[in-house]
N, C-alpha and C positions, 0 to 999 in steps of 0.2 A: 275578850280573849281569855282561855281559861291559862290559869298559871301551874305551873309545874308543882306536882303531887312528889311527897318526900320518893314517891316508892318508886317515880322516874326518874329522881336524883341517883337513887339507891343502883337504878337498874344502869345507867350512863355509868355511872362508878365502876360496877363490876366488869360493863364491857371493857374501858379504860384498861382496869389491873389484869383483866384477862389479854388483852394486847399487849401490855410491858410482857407479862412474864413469857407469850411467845417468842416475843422480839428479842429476849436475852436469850432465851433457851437458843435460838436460831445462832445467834452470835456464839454462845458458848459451844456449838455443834462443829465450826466453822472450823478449829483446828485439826481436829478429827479428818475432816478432809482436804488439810492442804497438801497431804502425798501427792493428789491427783491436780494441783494446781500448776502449773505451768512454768513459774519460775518460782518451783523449789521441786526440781525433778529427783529421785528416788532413785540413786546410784548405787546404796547395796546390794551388792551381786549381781550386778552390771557388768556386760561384756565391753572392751572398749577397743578400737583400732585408732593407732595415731600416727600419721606420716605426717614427716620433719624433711628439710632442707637447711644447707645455711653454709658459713664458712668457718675455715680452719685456719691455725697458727696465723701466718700472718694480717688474717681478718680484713680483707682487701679483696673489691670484684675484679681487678684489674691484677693478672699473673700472681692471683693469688689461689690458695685450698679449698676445695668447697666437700660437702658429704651431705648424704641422705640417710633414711633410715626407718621402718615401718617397725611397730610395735602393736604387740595386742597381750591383753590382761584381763586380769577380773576382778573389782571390787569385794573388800569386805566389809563390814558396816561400820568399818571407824576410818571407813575410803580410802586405808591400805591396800596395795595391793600388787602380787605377784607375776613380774610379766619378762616377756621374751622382747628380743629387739634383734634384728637383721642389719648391719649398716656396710656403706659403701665409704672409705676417704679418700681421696686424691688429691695430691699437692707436690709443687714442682719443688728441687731441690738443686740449686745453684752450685756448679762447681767451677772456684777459680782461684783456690790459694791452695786445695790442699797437698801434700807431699807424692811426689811421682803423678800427676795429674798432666793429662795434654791440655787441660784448660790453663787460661790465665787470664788473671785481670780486666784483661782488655779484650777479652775472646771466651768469656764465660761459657759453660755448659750446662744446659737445662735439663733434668731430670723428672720424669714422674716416679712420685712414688705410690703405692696402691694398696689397700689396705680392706680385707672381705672378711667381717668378725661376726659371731652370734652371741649374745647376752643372754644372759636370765639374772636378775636382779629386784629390789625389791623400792617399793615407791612409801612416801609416808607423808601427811599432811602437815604442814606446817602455822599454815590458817586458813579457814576458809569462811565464805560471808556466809546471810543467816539461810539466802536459798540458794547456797551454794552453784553459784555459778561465777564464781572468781574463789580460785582457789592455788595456793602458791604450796608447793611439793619440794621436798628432797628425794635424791634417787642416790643411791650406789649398786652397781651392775655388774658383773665380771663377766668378763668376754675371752673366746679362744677366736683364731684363725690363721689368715697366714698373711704377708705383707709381700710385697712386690717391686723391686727397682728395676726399671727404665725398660718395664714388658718383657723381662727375661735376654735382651738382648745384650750384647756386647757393652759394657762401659769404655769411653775413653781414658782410661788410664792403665800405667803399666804396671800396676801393682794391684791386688786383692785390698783395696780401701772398703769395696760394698760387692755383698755376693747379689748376682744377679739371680739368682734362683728363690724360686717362692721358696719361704721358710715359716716357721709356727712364730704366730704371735699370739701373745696372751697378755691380760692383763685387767686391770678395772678404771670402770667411766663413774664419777663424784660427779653432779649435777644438782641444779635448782631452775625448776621449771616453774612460771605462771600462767595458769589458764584464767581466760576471760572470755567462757564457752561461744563456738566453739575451737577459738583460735587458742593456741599456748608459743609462747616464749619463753626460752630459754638459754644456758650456758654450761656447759659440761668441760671439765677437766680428764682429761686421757691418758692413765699411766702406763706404757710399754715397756716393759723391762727387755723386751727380748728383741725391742727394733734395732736396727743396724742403722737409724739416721734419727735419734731423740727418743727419749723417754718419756718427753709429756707433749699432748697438746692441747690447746684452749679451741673449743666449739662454741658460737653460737648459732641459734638456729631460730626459724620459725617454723610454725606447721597448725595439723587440721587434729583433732581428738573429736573421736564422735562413738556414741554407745549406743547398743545393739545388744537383744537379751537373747 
């Protein structure tokens, strides 16, 4: 059996370091194209739609507040970003102690109240993982619209306590939302200065965020 010649030592050698150095180079390449990798999707200047559900003030499914709310924006590359919001609130409002009221006590009256506002506000990262697909946000948003007591109709009571006529509401929504694509949750704080039944309320919500270029 003939035995191996230095110059086929020589030659297995080269194949060898010729193989490492592809094999790193391959590796080394590998970053380069994790844009197009699957989870670590490429949100800069991303369009994005997000519709939300959930409840308000008293945070109860049962005769309690609930609101919606569709938003759409657009990424900037430090995944800030500038967006609009449309929301709906509804929540009953109990009358039974206050002054000149036909309710009482024991014969309480239930009220809706209604609430139709537009946003534009601004979102900002707070952290997010390394292929960002959990990502936890702050938002403040100012909002104009009008609000609503008991669908314009008659209150029971014999004094001007709440006008029944739509009138302007304005105000801004303080928020921290978590996305765990492509679900997010969250909690929003609601300042109305100009409601006729509370200045603040607490939202929480869940919903769908999904991007589209």
């Amino acid at each position: 059996m003939r035995k191996p010649r230095i110059t086929d030592r020589l030659s297995s050698l080269e194949n060898l370091l010729l193989s490492c150095f592809l094999g790193a180079n391959l590796l080394l390449s590998c970053p380069a194209r994790s844009q197009s990798f699957p989870l670590a999707p490429r949100l800069s200047g991303q369009r994005f739609v997000e519709a939300t559900g959930g409840l308000t003030d008293q945070l109860r499914l049962k005769n309690g507040g609930w609101h919606g709310s569709l938003t759409t924006g657009r990424y900037n590359k430090n995944l800030k970003a500038w967006k609009w919001t449309i929301s709906y609130v509804r929540k009953p409002l109990t009358i039974s102690s206050f002054p000149d009221s036909l309710a009482t006590a024991s014969n309480p009256v239930s009220l809706a109240i209604e609430q139709f506002t537009i946003g534009y506000g601004r979102e900002f990262v707070l952290y997010k993982s390394v292929f960002r697909t959990f990502i936890v946000r702050g938002q403040v948003q100012p909002f104009v619209g009008y609000e609503s007591v008991n669908g314009g109709r008659r209150l029971p009571v014999t004094d001007s306590i709440f006008s029944t006529r739509s009138h302007l509401l304005a105000g801004t929504d303080l928020g921290l939302e978590i996305e765990l694509q492509p679900v997010v949750l969250g909690i929003r704080q609601r300042w109305t200065p100009t409601s006729d039944v509370g200045q603040w309320e607490t939202m929480v919500y869940v919903g769908v965020r999904l991007g589209c270029r």
